[in-house]
C-alpha positions in Angstrom: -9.9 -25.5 18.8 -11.8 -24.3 15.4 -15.0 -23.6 17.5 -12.8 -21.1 19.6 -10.6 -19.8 17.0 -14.3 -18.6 14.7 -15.5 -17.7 17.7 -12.8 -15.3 18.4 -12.8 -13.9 14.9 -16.7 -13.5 15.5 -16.6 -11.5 18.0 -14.3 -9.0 17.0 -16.3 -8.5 13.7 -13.0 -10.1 11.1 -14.6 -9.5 8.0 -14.2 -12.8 6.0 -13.3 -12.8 2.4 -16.1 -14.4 1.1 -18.7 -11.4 2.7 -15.9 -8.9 1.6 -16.3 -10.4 -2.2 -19.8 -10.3 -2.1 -20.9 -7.4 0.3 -18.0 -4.5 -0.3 -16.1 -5.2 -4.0 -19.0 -6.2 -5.9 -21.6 -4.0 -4.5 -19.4 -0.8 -4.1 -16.8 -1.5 -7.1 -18.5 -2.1 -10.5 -16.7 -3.5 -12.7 -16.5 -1.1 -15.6 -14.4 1.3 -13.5 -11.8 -1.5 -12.3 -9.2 -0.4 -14.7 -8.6 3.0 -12.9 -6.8 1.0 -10.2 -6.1 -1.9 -12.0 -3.2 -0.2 -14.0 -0.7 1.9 -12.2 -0.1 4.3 -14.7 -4.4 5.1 -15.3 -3.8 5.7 -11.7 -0.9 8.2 -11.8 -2.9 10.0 -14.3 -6.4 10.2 -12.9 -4.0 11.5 -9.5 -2.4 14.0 -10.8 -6.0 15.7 -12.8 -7.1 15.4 -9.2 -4.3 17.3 -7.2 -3.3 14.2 -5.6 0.6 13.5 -5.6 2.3 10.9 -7.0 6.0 9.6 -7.8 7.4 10.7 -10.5 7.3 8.6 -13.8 10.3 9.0 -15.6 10.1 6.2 -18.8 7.2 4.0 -19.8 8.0 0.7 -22.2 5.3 0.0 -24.3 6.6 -2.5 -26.5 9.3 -4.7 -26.7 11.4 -2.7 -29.7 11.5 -0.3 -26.9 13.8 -2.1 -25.0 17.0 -1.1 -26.9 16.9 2.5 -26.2 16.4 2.0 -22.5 20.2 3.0 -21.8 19.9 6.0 -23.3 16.6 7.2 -21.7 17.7 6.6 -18.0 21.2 8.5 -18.7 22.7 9.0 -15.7 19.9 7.8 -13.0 21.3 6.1 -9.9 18.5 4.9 -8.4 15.2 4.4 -9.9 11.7 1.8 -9.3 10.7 -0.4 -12.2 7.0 -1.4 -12.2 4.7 -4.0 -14.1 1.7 -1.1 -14.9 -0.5 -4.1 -14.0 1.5 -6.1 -11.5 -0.4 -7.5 -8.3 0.8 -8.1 -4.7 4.6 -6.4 -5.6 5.3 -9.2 -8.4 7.8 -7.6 -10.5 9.1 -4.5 -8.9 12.3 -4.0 -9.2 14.3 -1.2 -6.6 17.2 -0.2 -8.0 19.1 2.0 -5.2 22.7 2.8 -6.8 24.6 2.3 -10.2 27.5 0.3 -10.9 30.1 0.0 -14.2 28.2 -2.4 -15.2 24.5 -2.2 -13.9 22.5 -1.5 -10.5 22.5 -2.3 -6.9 19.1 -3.8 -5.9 17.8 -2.7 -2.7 18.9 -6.1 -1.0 22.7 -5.1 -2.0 22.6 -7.9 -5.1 23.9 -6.5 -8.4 21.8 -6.6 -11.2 23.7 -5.8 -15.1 21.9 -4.5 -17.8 21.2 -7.6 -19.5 19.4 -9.0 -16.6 17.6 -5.5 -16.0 16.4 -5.8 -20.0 15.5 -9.2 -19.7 13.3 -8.5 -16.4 11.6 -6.0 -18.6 11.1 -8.0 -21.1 9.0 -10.8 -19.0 7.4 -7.6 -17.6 6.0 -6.6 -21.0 5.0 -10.3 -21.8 2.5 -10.3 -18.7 4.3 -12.3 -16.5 4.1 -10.3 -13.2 0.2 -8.8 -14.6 -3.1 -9.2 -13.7 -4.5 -12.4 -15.3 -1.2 -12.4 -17.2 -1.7 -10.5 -20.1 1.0 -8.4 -21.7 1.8 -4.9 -20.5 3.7 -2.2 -19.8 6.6 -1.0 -17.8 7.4 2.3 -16.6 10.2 3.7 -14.5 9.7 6.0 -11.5 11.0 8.4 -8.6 12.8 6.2 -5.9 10.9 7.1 -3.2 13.7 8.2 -0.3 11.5 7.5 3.1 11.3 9.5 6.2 13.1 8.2 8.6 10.0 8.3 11.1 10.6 4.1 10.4 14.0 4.0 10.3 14.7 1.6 13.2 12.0 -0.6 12.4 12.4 -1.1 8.5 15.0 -3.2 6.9 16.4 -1.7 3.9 13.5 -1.1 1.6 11.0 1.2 1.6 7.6 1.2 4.3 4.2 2.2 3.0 0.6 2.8 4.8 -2.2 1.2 3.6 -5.8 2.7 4.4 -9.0 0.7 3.7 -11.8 3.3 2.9 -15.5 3.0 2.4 -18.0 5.2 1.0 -15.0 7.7 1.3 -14.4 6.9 4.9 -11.2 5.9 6.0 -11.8 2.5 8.3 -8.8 0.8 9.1 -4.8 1.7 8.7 -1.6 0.1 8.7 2.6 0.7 7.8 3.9 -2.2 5.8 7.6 -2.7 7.6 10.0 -4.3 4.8 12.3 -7.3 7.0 15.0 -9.3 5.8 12.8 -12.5 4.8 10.6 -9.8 2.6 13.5 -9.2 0.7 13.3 -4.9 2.0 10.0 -5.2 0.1 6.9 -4.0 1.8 4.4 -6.9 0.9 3.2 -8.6 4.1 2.5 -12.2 1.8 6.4 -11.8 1.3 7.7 -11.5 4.8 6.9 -8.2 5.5 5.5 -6.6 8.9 2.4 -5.0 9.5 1.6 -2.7 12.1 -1.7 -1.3 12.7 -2.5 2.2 13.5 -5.1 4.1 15.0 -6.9 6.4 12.9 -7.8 8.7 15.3 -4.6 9.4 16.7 -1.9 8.4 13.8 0.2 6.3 16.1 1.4 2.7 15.7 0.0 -0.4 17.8 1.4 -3.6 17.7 2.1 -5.4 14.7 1.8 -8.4 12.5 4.4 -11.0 11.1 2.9 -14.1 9.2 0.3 -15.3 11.5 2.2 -14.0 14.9 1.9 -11.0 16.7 4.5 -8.9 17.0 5.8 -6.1 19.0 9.4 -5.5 17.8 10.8 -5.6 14.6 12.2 -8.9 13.9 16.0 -7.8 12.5 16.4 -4.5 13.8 14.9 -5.3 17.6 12.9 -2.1 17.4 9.4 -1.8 19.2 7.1 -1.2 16.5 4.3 0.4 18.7 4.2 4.1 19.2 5.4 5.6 16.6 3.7 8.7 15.9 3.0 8.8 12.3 3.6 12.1 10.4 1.3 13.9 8.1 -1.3 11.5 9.2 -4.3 13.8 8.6 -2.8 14.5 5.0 -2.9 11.0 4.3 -6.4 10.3 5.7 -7.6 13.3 3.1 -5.7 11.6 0.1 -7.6 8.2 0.7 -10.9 10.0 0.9 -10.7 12.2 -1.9 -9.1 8.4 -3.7 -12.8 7.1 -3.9 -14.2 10.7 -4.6 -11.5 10.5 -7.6 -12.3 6.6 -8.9 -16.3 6.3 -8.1 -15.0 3.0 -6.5 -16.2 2.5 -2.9 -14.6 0.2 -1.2 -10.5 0.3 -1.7 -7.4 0.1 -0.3 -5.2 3.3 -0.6 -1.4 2.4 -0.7 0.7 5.6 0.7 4.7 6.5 0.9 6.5 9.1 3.0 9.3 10.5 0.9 11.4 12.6 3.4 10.9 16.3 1.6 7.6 15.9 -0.1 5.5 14.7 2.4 2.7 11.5 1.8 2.4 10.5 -1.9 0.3 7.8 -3.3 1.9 4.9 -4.5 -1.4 2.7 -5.8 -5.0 1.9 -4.9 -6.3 -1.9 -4.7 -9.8 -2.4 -5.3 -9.0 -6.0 -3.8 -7.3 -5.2 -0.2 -6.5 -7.5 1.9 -8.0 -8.5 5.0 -5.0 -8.9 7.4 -4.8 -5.3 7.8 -7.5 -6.2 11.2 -5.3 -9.0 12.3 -2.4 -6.0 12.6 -5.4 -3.7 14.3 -6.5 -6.2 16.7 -10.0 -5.4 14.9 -12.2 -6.6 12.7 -13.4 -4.4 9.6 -17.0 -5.9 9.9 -18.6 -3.4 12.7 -16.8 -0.1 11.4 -18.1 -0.7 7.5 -21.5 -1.1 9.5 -21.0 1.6 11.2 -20.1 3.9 8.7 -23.6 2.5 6.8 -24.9 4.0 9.9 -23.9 7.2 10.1 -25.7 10.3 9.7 -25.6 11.8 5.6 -24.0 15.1 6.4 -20.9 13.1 7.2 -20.3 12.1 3.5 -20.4 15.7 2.2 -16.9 16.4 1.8 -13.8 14.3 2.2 -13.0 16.7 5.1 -16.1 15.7 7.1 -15.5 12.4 6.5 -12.1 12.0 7.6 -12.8 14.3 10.5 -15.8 11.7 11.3 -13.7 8.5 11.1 -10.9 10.1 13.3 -13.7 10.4 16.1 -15.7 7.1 15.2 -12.6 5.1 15.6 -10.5 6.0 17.7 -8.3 3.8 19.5 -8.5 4.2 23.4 -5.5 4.3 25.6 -6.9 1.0 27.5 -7.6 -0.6 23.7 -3.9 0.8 22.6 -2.2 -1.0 25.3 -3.8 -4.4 24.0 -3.8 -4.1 20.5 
């Protein structure tokens, strides 16, 4: 059974974590330049000097004495995103989607008073949700409103996309579906879906939940396949120009669709995870080769690059029917 099991992952060319460690990150991502994407905020910053768009940062708390005046800053905001600045995998965000007397409405419908919303700042700032736990910052941001291309297939929450790219080449996509068990948060290692997507087309194939394949979501009963993805070319160009922007080469770009401004990048991950082929029905191994491959008047603008990848990779009808 584990003969056949590495034998299928073999032959679909599954990258492994291991090769992705030593081949891609530390070949492609040195480690000096880490800190772009390691904190959230260096990242909205380097975006916006780049033309890139981002969601809006309304309040950033530095330090703990900061805490007290939080009230005040937010005035009358109903809805808002609170963010660790250094927070890994989703750990410590916090979607706050309307206002009460008393506090907020969280995006699963639990109520959440001030005191609890200062206190989950507080741990924030201490390092608890951070990046080899050291103490940092929290900032408040734009709640993203999605397009409702995902409606019937998300469960509260908010979906993103999430693009590997090497050498500026966009390789692989997926939309992160939030589901009841993630809590409407769009992290597939906390119960979310992922369905992959073809990258030359923009459409949704079939999808991934845990280890099982999927092809409908599991609380609204929507297919998940299909869906035609919109501003798909946009995004492709964002996650291009991303290593262009950071000098890192090997990254996952992290996307949302609000509903009136279009695709906006929500963070990049120097680390990406690798079940992003299990939700393609594809292993990332061949197309990084492949892209190593390539002619060098591919890499000369993010444009030819994207316009390369969206040939190179393809999905076929026949393929799209099986993935």
């Amino acid at each position: 059974m584990i003969f056949k099991a590495l034998h299928w992952l073999s032959e679909r060319g599954v990258l492994g974590l291991n090769r992705r460690n030593a081949e891609y990150m530390m070949r492609c991502n040195p480690r000096s330049i880490l800190p772009l994407v390691d904190d959230k905020l260096l990242t909205k910053d380097l975006a916006r000097k780049h033309q890139i768009p981002v969601p809006d940062v309304y309040h950033v708390v530095r330090y703990h004495g900061d805490i007290e005046g939080l009230k005040k800053v937010l005035g009358g905001r109903r809805d808002f995103v609170v963010k660790p600045a250094r927070g890994i995998g989703g750990s410590g965000v916090l979607l706050l989607m309307d206002r009460t007397a008393d506090g907020f409405v969280t995006q699963s419908g639990e109520l959440i008073s001030w005191t609890e919303l200062t206190y989950h700042v507080s741990d924030i700032l201490s390092g608890i949700y951070s990046l080899g736990g050291l103490e940092d910052q929290a900032f408040m941001e734009t709640f993203v409103h999605p397009d409702p291309v995902f409606a019937d297939v998300t469960f509260r929450g908010v979906p993103d996309i999430r693009i590997v790219v090497y050498r500026g080449v966009p390789v692989m996509g997926m939309v992160r579906l939030p589901t009841r068990h993630s809590d409407g948060k769009a992290n597939l290692h906390r119960g979310a879906i992922g369905a992959g997507i073809d990258i030359g087309g923009g459409t949704t194939l079939a999808a991934v939940h845990g280890s099982q394949v999927v092809t409908h979501h599991p609380d609204t009963g929507s297919p998940v396949r299909g869906i035609q993805v919109p501003h798909w070319e946009r995004m492709l160009g964002i996650a291009a120009r991303s290593v262009d922007m950071t000098g890192l080469g090997f990254l996952g770009v992290d996307l949302v669709i609000d509903w009136q401004q279009g695709p906006l990048l929500l963070e990049l991950n120097s680390r990406p995870g690798l079940q992003i082929q299990v939700a393609n029905r594809t292993g990332l191994r061949e197309r990084l080769e492949l892209i190593d491959r390539a002619p060098s008047d591919i890499f000369i603008t993010p444009e030819s690059r994207v316009h390369w990848a969206r040939e190179a990779f393809a999905v076929s009808e026949s393929q799209s029917t099986k993935a």
